[in-house]
C-alpha positions, -999 to +999 in steps of 0.1 A: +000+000+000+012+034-011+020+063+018-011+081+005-030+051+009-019+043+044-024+080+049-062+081+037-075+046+049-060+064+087-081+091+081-110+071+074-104+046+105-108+080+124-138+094+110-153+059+117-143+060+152-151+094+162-183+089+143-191+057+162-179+076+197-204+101+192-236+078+187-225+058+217-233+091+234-261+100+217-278+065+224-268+065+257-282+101+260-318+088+249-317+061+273-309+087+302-341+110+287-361+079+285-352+073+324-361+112+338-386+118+311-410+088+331-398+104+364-414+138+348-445+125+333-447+106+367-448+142+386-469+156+365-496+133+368-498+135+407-492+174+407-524+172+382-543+154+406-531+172+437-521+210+424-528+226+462-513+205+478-478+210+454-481+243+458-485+243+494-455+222+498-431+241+470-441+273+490-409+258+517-385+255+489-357+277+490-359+297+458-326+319+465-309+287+465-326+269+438-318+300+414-283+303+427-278+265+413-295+269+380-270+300+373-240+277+385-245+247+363-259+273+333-223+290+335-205+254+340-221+246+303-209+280+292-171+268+308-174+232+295-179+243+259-153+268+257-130+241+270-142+218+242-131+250+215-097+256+234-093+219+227-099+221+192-077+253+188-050+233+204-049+251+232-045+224+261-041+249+292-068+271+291-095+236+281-074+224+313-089+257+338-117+253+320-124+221+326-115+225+362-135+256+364-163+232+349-156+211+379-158+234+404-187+249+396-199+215+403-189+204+431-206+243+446-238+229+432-236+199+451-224+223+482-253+244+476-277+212+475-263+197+509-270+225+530-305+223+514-311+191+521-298+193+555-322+224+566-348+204+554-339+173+571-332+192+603-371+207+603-380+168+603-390+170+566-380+138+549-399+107+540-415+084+569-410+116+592-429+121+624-444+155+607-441+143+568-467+119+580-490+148+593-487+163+562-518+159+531-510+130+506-504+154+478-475+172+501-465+139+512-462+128+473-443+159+467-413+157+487-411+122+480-406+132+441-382+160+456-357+136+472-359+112+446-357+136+419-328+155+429-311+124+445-309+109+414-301+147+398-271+150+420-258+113+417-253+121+377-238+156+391-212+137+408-204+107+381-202+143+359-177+157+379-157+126+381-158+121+345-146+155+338-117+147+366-107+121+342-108+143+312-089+169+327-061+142+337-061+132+300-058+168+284-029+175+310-012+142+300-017+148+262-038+117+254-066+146+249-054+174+220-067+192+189-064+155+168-083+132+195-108+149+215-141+130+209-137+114+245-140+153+257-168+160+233-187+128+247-185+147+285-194+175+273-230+164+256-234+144+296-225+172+310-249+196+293-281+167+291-275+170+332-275+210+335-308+207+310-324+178+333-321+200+366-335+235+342-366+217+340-364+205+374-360+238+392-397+255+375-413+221+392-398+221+427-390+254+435-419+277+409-453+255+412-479+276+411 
C-alpha cells in the first residue's frame, strides 16, 4: 500500500471512530431522557391530581438557592464548551482551567444542594417523618418526588464531575489534543443533558404555582 493510501485509509479509520464515539453518546443520552422523562411524566400526573397540595408544599422551597444552582450549572455549560473549542484550537491549558472551572462549579452545586437538604432534614422533613406523616397526601407525594428527583439529579452531578476529573487528567497528559478529543466531546454532551435535566427541574420544585 502506497503512503497516501496508508495515509487516507487512517483518516477514514478515524472518522469511523469518532463517528461511532459520538452515537454511543447520543444512544446513551436517549436512554438517560427515557429514564427522567418517566420520572417527569410521573410528577406531572400527581401534581395534576393534587395542584394545592404542590403548591403548598413548594411554598418551603428555598428559591434563593434553587436560582443560585441553576446559574452555577448554566455557567458550567458555558465553561465546559469553551473548553471543548480551546481543545480544538490546540490550546491544552486554558481547556485544562476550563475544565476545572467546569468542575468546580460542580462540586458548589452539590455544596449548595447539601446545605439544602440538610435544613430540610433538620425541620423533620423527609420521608416516613414524624411530621411528613401529618402532612396531606399530595404534600407527602411531593417531597417524596423532591428527594428522589434531585437524588438521582445529583448522583449524575457527581459521576459528571468525576468524568470531567478524568478528562482533565487526559488533556494535562496529552492523550486529549486538537487531533483526538471525541472522548471530551462525549463529556461535554453528559454534562450539558444533566444542567438541561435540573432546568426543568427547578420550575417544578421550586416555581409550582
Amino acid at each position: 500500500m502506497t503512503e497516501k493510501g496508508t495515509i487516507e485509509s487512517s483518516a477514514e479509520e478515524k472518522h469511523t471512530g469518532y463517528t461511532g464515539a459520538k452515537f454511543g453518546m447520543w444512544f446513551f443520552l436517549m436512554t438517560e431522557l427515557i429514564f427522567f422523562g418517566g420520572m417527569f411524566l410521573l410528577y406531572s400526573v400527581y401534581r395534576s391530581k393534587y395542584a394545592a397540595d404542590f403548591h403548598t408544599a413548594a411554598l418551603d422551597e428555598n428559591i434563593v438557592i434553587g436560582s443560585l444552582n441553576t446559574v452555577i450549572l448554566i455557567t458550567s455549560s458555558f465553561t465546559m464548551a469553551l473548553s471543548i473549542s480551546a481543545i480544538r484550537k490546540g490550546n491544552n491549558l486554558l481547556s485544562s482551567w476550563l475544565q476545572a472551572g467546569t468542575m468546580t462549579m460542580g462540586c458548589i452545586f452539590l455544596v449548595n444542594k447539601y446545605f439544602e437538604w440538610s435544613d430540610k432534614i433538620g425541620r423533620g422533613i423527609y420521608p416516613d417523618s414524624p411530621l411528613m406523616m401529618q402532612k396531606k397526601k399530595g404534600e407527602i407525594l411531593f417531597y417524596g418526588l423532591y428527594y428522589v428527583m434531585t437524588g438521582i439529579h445529583a448522583f449524575h452531578v457527581i459521576v459528571g464531575i468525576a468524568v470531567i476529573g478524568t478528562m482533565l487528567f487526559l488533556t494535562r497528559s496529552g492523550a486529549i489534543d486538537s487531533r483526538s478529543f471525541v472522548k471530551l466531546e462525549n463529556t461535554g454532551l453528559y454534562w450539558h443533558f444533566v444542567d438541561i435535566v435540573w432546568i426543568y427541574l427547578f420550575p417544578l420544585f421550586y416555581l409550582v404555582t
